[in-house]
N, C-alpha and C positions, 0 to 999 in steps of 0.2 A: 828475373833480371831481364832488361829489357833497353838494351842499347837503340838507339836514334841518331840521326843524320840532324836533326834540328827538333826545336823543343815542338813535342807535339801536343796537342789540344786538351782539356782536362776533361778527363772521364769520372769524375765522381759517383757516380751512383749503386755502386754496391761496393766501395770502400766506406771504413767512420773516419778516419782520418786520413788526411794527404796536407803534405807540408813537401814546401820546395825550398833546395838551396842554391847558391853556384859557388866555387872554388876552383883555387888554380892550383896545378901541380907541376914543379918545376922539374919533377923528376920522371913526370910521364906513368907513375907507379899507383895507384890508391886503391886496395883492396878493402872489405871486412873484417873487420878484428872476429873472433868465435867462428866464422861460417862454417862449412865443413872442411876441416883439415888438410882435406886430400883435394879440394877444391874449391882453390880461393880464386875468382875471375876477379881479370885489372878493369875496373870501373872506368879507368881513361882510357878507352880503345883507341886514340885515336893519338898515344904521346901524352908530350908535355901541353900543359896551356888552362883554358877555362871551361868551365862546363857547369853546368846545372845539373840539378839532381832533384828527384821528386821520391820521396816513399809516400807508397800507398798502403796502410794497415787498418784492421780490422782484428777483432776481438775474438776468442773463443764464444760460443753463447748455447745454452740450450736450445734455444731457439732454431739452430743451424744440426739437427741429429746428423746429418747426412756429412759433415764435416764443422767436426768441434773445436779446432785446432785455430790457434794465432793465424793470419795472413798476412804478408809482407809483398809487394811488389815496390822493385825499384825498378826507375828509366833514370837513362844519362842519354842526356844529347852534349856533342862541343858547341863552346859559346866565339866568335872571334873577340881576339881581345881588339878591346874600345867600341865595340858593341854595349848599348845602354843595357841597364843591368832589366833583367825581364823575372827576376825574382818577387816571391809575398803577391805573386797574383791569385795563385790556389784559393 
């Protein structure tokens, strides 16, 4: 997880996938559904309002012995509302 002040620069190069969104939350609240139980961090640090979201994932692989496992990073930066939309650049 990976909270930001403003959307930051695309790092692609040892993720396979990264897909960005933005959404607004009127209730200041947006957690993970599954995460771990005992700690689910609020994705909208900063309240209610707009914000982008980038996950970055990557695959198990043999190829990777040293760590075989899924990879997931997520970054949220706030967006101001009526700010042009800066999503589908990834």
């Amino acid at each position: 997880m990976n909270w930001r002040h403003e959307r930051p620069p695309q790092q692609h190069t040892s993720w396979e996938e990264v897909e960005e969104i933005e959404f607004v939350t009127t209730t200041g609240i947006m957690q993970l559904a599954g995460f771990h139980a005992d700690a689910q961090p609020n994705l909208t640090f900063q309240g209610a309002g707009r914000y982008g979201l980038r996950v970055h994932g990557r695959r198990p692989r043999a190829a990777r012995p040293n760590d075989p496992r899924e990879g997931y990073l997520l970054v949220v930066w706030p967006i101001a509302l009526g700010a042009p939309s800066g999503a589908a650049r990834c």
